[in-house]
GUBA-154029 format. One record per residue: x negated, y negated, z of N, C-alpha, C, O, CB in turn; residue number from 1. Coordinates in Angstrom, 2 decimals, always signed. Glycine has a CB too. Layout:
residues N
[[X,Y,Z],[X,Y,Z],[X,Y,Z],[X,Y,Z],[X,Y,Z],NUM] ...
END
This chain:
residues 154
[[-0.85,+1.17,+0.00],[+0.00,+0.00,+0.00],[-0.90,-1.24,+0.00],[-1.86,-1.62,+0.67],[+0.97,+0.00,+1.22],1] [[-0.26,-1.64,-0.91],[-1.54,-3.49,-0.75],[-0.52,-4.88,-0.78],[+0.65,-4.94,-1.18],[-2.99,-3.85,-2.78],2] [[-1.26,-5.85,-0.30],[-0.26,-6.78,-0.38],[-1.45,-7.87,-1.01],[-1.33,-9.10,-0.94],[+0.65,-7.14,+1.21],3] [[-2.63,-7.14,-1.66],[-3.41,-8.49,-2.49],[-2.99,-9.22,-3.27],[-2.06,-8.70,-3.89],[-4.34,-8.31,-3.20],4] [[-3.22,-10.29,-3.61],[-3.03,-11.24,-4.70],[-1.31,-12.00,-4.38],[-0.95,-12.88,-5.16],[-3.19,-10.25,-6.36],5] [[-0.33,-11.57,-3.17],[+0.71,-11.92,-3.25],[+0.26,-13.25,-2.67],[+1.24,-13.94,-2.96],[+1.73,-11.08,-2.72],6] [[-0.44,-13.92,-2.15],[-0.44,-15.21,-1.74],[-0.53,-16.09,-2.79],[-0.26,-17.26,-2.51],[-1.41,-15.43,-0.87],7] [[-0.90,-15.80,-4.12],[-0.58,-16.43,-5.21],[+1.08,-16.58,-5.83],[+1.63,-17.62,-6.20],[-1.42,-15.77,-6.08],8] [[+1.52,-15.49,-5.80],[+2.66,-15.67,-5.85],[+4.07,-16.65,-5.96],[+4.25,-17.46,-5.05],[+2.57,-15.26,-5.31],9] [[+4.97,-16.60,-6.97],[+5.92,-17.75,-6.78],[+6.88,-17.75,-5.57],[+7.57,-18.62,-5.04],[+6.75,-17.84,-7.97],10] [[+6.61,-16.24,-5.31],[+8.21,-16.17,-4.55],[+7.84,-16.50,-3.03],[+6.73,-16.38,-2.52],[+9.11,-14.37,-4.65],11] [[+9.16,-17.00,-2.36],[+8.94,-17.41,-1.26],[+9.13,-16.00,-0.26],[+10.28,-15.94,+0.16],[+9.85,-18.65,-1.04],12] [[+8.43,-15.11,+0.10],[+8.55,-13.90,+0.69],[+8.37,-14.06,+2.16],[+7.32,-14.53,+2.60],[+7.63,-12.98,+0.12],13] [[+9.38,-13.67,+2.96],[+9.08,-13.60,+4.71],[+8.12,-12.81,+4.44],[+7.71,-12.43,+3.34],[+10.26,-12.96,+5.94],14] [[+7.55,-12.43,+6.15],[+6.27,-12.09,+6.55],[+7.05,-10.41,+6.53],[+8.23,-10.11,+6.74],[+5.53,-12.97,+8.20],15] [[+5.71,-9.39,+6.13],[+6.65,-8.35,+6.03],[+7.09,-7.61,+7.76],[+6.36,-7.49,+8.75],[+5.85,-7.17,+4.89],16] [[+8.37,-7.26,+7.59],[+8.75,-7.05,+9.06],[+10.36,-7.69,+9.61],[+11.03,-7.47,+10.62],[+7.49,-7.83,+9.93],17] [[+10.54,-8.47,+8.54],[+11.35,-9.77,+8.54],[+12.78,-9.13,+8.38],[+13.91,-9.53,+8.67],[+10.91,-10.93,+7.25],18] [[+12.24,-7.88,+7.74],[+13.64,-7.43,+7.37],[+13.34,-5.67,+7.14],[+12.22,-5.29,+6.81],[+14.29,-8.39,+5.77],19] [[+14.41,-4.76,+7.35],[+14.31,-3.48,+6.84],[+15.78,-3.03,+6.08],[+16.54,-2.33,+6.76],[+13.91,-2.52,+8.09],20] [[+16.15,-3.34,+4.88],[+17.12,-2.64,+4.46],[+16.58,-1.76,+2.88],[+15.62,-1.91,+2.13],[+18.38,-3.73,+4.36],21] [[+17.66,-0.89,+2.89],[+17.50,-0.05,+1.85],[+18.84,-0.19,+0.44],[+20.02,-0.43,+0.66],[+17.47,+1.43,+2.67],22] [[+18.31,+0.01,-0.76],[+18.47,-0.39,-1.79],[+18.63,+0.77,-3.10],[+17.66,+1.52,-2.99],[+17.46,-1.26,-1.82],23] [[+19.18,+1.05,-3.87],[+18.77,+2.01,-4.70],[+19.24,+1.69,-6.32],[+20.37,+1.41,-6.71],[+19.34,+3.35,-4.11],24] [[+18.03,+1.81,-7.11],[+17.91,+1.33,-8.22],[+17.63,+2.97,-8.85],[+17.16,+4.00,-8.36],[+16.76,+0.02,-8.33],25] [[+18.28,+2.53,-10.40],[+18.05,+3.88,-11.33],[+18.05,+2.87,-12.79],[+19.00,+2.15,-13.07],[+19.61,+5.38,-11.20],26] [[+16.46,+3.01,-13.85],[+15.89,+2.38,-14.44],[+16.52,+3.05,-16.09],[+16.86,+4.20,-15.79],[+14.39,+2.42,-13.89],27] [[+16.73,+2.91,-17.20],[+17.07,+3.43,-17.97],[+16.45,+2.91,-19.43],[+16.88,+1.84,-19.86],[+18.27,+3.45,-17.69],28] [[+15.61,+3.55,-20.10],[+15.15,+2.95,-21.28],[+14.93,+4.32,-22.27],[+14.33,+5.37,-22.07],[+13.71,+1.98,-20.98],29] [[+15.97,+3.64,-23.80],[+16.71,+4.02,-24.49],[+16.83,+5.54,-24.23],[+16.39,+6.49,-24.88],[+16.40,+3.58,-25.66],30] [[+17.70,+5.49,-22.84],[+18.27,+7.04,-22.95],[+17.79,+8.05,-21.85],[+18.24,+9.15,-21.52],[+17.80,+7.72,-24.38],31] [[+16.55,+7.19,-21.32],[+15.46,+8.09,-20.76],[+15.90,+7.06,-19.39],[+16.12,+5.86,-19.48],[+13.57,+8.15,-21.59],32] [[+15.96,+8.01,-17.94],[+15.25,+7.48,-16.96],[+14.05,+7.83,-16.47],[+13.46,+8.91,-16.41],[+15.84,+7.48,-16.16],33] [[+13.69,+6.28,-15.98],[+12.26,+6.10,-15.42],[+12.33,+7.01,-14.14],[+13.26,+6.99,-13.33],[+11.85,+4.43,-15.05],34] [[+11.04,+7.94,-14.06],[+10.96,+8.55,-12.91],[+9.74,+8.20,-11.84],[+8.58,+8.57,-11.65],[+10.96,+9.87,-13.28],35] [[+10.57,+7.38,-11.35],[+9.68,+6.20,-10.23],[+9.36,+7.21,-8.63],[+8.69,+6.89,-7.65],[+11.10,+4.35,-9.71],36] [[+10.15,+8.47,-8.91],[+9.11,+9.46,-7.52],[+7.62,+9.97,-7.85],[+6.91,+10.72,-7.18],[+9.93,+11.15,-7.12],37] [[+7.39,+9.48,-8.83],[+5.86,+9.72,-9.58],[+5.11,+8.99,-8.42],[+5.67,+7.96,-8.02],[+5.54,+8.89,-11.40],38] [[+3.76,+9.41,-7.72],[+3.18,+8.76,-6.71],[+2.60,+7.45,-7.85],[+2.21,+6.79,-6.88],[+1.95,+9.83,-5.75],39] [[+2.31,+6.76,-8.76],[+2.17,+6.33,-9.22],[+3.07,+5.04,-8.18],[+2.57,+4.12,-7.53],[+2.20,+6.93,-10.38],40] [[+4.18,+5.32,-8.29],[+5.42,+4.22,-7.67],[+5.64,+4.20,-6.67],[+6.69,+3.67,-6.30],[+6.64,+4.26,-7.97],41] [[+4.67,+4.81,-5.66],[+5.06,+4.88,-4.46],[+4.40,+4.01,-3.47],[+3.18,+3.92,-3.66],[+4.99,+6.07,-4.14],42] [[+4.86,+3.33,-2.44],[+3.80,+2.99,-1.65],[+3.00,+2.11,-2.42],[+1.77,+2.16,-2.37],[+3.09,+4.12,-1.18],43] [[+3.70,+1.21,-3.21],[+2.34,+0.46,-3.61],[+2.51,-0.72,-3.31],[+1.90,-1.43,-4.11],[+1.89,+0.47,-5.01],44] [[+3.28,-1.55,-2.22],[+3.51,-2.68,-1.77],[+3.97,-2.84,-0.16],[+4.95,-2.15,+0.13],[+4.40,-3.13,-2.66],45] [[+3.54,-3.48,+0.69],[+3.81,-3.52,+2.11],[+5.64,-4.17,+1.85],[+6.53,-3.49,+2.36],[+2.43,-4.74,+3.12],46] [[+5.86,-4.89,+1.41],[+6.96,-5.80,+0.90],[+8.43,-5.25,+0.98],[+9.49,-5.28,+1.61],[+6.66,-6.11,-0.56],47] [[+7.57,-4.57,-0.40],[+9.07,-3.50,-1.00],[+8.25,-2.49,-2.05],[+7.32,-2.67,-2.83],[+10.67,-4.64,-2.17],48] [[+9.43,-0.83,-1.50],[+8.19,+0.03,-2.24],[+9.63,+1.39,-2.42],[+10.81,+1.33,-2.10],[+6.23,+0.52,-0.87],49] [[+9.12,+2.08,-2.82],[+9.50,+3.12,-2.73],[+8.69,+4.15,-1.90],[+7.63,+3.82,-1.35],[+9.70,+3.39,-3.85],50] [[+9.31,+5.68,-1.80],[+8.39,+6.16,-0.36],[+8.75,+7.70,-0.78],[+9.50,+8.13,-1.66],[+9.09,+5.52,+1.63],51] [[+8.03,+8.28,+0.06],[+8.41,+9.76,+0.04],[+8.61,+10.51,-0.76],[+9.17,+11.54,-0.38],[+9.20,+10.02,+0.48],52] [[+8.23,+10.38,-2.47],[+8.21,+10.71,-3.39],[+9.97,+10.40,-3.26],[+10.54,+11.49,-3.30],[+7.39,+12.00,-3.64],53] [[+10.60,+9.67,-3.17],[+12.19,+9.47,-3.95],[+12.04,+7.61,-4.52],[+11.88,+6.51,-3.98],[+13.95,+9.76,-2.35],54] [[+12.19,+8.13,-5.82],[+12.32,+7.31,-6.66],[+13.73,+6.51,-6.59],[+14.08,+5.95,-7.63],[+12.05,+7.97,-7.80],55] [[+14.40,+6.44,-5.70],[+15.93,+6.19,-5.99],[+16.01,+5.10,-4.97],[+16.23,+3.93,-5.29],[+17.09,+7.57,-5.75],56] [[+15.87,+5.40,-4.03],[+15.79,+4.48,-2.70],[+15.05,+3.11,-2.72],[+13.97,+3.28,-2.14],[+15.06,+5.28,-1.60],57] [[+15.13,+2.18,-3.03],[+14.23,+1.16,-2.75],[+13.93,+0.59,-1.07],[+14.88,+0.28,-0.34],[+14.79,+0.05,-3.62],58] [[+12.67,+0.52,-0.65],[+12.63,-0.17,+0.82],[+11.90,-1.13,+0.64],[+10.79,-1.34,+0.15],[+12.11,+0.59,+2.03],59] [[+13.16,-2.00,+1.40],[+12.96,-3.70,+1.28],[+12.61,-4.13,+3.05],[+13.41,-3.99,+3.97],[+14.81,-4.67,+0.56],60] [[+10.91,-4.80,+3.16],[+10.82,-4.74,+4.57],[+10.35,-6.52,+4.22],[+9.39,-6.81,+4.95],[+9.55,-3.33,+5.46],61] [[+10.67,-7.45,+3.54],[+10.77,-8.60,+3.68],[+11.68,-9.24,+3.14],[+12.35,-8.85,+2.19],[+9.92,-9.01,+3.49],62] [[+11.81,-10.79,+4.00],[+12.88,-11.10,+2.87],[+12.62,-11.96,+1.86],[+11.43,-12.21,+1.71],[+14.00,-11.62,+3.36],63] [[+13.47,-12.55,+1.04],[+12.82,-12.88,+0.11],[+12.08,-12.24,-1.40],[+11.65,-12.96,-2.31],[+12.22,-13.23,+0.78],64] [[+12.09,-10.88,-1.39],[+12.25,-10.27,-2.13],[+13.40,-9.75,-3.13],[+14.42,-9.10,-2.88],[+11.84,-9.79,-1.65],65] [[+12.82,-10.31,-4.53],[+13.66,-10.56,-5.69],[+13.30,-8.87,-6.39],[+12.50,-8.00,-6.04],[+13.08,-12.19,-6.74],66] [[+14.34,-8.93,-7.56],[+14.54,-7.70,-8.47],[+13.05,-7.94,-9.24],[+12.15,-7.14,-8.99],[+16.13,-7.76,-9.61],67] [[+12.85,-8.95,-10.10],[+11.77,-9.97,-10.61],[+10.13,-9.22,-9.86],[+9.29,-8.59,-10.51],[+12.27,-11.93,-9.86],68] [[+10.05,-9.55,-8.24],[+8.99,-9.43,-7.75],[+8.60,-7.70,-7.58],[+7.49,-7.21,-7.77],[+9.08,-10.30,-6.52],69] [[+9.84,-6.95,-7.16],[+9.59,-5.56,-6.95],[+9.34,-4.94,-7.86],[+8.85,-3.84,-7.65],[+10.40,-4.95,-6.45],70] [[+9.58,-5.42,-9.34],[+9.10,-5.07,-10.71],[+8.10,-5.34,-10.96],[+7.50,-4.58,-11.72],[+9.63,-5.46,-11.64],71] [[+7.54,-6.31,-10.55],[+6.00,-6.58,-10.29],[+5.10,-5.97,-9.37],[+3.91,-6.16,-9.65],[+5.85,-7.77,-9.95],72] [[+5.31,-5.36,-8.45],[+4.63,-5.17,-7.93],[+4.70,-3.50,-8.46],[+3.86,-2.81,-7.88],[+4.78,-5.79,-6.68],73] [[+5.55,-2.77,-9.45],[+5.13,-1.60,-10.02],[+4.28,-1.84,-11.16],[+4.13,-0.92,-11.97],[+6.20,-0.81,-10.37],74] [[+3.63,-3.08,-11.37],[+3.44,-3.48,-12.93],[+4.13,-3.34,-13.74],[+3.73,-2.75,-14.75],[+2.65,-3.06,-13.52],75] [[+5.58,-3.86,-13.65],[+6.18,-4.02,-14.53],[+7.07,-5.46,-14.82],[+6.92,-6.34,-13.97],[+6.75,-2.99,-14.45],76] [[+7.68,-5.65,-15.60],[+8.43,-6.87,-15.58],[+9.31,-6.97,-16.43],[+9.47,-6.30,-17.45],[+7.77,-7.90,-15.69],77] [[+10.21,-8.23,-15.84],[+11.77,-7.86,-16.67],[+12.25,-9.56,-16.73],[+11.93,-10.41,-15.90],[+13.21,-6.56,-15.46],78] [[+12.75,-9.69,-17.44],[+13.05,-10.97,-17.82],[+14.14,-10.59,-18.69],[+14.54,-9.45,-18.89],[+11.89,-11.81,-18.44],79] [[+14.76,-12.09,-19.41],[+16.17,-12.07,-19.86],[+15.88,-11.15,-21.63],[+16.68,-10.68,-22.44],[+16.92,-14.09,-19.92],80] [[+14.72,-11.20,-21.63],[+14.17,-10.68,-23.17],[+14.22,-8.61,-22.72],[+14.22,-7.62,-23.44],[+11.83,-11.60,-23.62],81] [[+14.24,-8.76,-21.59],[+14.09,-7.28,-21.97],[+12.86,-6.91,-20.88],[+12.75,-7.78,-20.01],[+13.65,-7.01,-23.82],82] [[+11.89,-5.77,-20.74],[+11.27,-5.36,-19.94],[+10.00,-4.61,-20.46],[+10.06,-3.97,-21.51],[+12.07,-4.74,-19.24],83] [[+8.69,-4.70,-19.64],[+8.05,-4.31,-19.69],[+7.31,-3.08,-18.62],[+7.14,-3.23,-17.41],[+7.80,-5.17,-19.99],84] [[+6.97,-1.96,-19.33],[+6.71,-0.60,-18.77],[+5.01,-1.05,-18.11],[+4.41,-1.92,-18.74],[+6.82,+0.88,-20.22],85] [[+4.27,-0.38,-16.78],[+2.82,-0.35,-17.21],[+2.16,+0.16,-17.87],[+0.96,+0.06,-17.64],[+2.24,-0.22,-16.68],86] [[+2.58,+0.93,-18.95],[+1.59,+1.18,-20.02],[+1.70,+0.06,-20.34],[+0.87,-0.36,-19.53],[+1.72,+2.18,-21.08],87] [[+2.04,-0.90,-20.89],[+1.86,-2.01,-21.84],[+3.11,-2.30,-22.32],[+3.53,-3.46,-22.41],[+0.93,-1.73,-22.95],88] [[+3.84,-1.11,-22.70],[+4.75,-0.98,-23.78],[+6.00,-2.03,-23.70],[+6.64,-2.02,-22.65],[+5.25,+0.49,-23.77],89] [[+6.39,-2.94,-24.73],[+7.82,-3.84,-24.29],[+8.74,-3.78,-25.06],[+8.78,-4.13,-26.24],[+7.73,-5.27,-24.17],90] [[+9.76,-3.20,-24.25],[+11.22,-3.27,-25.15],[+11.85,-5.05,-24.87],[+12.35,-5.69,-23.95],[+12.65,-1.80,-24.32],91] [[+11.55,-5.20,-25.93],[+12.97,-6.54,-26.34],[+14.03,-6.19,-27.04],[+13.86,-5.21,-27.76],[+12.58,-7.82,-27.31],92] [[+15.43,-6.84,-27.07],[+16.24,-7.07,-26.88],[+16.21,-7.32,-28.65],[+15.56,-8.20,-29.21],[+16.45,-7.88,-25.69],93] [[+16.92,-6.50,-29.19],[+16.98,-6.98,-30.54],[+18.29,-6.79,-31.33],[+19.22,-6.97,-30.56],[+15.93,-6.37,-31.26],94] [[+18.72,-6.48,-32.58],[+19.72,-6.28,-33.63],[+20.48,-4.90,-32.89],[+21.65,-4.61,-32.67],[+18.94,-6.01,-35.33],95] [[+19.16,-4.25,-32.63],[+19.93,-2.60,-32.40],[+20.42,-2.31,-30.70],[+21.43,-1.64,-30.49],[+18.52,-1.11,-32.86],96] [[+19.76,-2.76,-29.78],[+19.00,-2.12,-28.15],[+19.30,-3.95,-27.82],[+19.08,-4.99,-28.46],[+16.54,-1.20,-28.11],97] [[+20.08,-3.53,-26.12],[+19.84,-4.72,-25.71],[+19.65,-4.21,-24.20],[+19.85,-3.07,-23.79],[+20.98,-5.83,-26.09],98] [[+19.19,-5.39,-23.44],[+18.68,-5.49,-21.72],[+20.05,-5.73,-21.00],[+20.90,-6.56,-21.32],[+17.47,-7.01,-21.28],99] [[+20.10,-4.91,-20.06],[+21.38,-5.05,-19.06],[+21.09,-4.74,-17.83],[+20.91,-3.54,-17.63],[+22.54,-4.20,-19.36],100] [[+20.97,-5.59,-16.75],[+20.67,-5.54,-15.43],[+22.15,-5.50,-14.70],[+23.12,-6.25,-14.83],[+19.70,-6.79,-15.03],101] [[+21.99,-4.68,-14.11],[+23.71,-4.96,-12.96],[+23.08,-4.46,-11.68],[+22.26,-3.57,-11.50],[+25.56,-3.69,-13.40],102] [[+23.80,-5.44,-10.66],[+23.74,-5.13,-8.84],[+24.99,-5.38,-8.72],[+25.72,-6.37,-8.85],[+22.74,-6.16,-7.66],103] [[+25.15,-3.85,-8.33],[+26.79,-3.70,-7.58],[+28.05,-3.76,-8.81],[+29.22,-3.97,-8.52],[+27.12,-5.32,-6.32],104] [[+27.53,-3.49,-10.40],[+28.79,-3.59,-11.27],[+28.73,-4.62,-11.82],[+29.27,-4.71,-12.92],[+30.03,-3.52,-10.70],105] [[+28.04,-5.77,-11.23],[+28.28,-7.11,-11.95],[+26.81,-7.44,-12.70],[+25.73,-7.25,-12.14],[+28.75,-8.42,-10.75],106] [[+26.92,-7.90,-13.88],[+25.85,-7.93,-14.47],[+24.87,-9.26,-14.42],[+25.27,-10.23,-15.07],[+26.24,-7.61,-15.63],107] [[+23.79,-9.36,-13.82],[+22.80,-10.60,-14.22],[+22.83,-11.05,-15.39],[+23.09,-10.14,-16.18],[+21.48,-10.38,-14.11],108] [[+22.63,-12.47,-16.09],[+22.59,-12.81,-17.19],[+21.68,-13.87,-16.84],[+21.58,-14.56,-15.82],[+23.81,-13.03,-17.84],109] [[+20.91,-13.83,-18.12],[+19.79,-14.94,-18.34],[+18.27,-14.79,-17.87],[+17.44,-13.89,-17.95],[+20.27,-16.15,-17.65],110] [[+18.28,-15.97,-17.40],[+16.90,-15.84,-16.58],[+17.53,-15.79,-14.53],[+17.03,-16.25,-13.51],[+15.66,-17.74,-17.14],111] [[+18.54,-15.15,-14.76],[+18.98,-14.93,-13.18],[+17.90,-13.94,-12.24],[+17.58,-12.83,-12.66],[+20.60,-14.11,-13.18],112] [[+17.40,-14.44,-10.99],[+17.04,-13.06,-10.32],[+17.65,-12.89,-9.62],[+18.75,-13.44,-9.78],[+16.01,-12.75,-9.81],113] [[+17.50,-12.15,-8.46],[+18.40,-11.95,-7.55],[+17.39,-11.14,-6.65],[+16.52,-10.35,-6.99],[+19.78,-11.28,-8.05],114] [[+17.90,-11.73,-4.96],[+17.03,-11.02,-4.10],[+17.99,-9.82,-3.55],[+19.21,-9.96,-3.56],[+16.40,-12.03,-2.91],115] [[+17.58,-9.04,-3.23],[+17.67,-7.51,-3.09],[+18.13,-7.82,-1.68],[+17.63,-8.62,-0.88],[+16.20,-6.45,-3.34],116] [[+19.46,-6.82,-1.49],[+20.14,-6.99,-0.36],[+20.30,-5.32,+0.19],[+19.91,-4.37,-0.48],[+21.60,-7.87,-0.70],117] [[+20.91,-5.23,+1.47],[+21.12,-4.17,+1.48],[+22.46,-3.17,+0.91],[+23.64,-3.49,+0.80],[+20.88,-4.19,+2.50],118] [[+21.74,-1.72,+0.56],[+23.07,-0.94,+0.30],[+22.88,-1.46,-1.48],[+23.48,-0.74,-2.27],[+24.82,-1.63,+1.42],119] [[+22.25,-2.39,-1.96],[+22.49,-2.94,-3.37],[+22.74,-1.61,-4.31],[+22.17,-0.53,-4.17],[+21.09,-3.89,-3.93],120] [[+23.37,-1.83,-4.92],[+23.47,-0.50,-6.24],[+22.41,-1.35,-7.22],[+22.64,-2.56,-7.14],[+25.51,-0.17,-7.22],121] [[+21.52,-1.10,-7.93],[+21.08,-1.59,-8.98],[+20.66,-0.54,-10.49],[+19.86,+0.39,-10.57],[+19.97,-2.31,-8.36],122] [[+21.36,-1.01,-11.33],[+20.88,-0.56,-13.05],[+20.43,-1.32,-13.52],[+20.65,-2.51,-13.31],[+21.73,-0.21,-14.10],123] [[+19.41,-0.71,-14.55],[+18.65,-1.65,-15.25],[+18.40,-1.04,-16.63],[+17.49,-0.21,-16.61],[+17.36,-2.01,-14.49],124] [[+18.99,-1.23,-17.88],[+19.04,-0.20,-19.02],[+18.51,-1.03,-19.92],[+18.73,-2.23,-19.77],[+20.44,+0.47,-19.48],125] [[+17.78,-0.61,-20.95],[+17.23,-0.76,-22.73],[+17.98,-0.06,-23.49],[+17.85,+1.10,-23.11],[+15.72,-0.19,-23.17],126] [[+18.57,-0.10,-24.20],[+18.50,+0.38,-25.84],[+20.40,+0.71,-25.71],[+21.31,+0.62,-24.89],[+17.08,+2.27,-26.31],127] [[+20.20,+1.05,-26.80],[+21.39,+0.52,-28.19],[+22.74,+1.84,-27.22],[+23.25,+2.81,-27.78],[+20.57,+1.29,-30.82],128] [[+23.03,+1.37,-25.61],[+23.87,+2.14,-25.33],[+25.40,+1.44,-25.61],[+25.47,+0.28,-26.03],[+23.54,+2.56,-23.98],129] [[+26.50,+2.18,-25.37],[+28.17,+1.63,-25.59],[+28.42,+1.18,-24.13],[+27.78,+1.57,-23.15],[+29.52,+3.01,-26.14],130] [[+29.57,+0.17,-24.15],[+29.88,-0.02,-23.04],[+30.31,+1.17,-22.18],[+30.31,+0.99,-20.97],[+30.68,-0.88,-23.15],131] [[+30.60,+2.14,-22.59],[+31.10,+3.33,-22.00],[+30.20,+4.37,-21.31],[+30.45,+5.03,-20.30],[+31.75,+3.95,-22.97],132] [[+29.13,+4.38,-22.06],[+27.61,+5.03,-21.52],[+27.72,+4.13,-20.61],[+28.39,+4.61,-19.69],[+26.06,+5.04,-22.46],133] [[+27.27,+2.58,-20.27],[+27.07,+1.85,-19.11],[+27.82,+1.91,-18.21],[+27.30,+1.82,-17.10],[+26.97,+0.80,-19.24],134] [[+29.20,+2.07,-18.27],[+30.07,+2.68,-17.31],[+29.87,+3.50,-16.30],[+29.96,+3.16,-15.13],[+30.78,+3.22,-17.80],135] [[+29.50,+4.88,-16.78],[+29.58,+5.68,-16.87],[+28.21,+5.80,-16.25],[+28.39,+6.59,-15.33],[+30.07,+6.04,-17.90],136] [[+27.30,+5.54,-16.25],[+25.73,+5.21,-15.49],[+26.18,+4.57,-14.11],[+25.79,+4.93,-13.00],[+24.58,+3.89,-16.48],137] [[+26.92,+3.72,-14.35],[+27.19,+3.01,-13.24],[+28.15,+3.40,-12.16],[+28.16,+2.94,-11.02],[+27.52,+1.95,-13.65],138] [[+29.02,+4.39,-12.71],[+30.16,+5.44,-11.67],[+28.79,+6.14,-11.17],[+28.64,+5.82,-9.99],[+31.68,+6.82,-12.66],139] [[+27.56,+7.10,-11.67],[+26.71,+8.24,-11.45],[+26.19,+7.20,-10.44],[+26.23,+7.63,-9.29],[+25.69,+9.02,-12.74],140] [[+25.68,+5.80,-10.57],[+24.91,+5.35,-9.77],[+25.29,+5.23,-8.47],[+24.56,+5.61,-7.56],[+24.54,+4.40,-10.16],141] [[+26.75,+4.55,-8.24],[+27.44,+4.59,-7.14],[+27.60,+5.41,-6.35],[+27.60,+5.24,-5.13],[+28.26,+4.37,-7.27],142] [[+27.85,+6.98,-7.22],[+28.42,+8.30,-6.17],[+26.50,+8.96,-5.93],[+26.47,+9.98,-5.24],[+30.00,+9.94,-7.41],143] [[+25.46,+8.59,-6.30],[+24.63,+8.87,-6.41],[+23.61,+8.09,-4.70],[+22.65,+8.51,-4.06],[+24.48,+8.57,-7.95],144] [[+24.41,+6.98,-4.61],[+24.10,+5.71,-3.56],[+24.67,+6.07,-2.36],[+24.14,+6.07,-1.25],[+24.72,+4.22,-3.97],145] [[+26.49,+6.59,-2.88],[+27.06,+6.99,-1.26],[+26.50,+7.89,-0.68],[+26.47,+7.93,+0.55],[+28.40,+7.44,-1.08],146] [[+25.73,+9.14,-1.73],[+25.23,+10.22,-1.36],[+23.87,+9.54,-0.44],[+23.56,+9.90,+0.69],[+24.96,+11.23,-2.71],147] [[+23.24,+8.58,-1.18],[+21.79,+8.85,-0.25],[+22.24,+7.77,+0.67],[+21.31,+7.50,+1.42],[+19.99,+8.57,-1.05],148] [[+23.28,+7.03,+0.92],[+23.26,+6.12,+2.00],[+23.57,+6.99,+3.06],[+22.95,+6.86,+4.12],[+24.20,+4.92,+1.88],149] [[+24.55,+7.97,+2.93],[+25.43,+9.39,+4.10],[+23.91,+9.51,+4.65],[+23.77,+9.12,+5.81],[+26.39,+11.44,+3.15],150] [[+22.40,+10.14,+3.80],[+21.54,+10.75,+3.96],[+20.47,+9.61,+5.38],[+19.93,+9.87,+6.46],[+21.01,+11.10,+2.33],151] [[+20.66,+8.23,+4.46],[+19.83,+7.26,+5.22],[+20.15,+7.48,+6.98],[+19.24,+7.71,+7.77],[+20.28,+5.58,+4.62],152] [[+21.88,+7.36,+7.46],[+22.40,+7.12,+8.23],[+22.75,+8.12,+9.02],[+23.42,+8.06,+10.05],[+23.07,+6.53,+7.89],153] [[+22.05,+9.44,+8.26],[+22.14,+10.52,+9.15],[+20.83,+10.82,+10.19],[+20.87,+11.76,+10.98],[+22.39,+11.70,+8.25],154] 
END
């Protein structure tokens, strides 16, 4: 876990400690989810991280932590154009494939971030899906959330 280079940083982040809630995000690019229990994604921020090899759970231990910054701190990044993987690789937003962020059903638009609350449902999809696929991601995500929140609180 590192917290180097965040003193450069834009975001205004409490001290970590400030806060402990839990969060669960499921990443989607064209078709494929990201499998963020890879130790690659784990543990790599005092802030906000994922843990225990589960990719699903986000833990948020400051506040002040945005969707924006926790994507950063996997090396990745997401903006209103679309998102970038750490290989390098960037899907934008084009004719065919577009970027769709939702917390809780309702969708971000623009250059919106949003700081990460608890219990948050979050999707985050690329490519050329129907409104009905997104739906439909988003029912799996929910019954997928009650399941690990039952788990958190047990």
């Amino acid at each position: 876990m590192t917290t180097e280079g965040l003193a450069r940083t834009p975001y205004s982040l409490g001290r970590i400690g400030s806060t402990h809630v839990h969060a669960f995000l499921r990443t989607y690019i064209q078709g494929e989810v990201l499998d963020f229990s890879l130790e690659g994604f784990q543990l790599r921020n005092g802030f906000v991280h994922f843990e225990n090899g589960d990719g699903f759970t986000v833990h948020k231990h400051a506040t002040g932590v945005t969707l924006r910054f926790f994507f950063e701190t996997l090396d990745m990044k997401i903006d209103r154009d679309g998102i970038r993987l750490p290989s390098g690789n960037r899907y934008n937003i084009n004719e065919n494939e577009e970027f769709h962020v939702f917390v809780n059903g309702i969708e971000l638009h623009g250059d919106d971030d949003y700081e990460i609350q608890s219990l948050d449902q979050i999707l985050v999809t690329f490519g050329d899906e129907s409104n009905a696929i997104l739906q439909e991601r988003l029912i799996l995500l929910a019954r997928d959330a009650l399941s690990a929140e039952a788990e958190i609180k047990s």
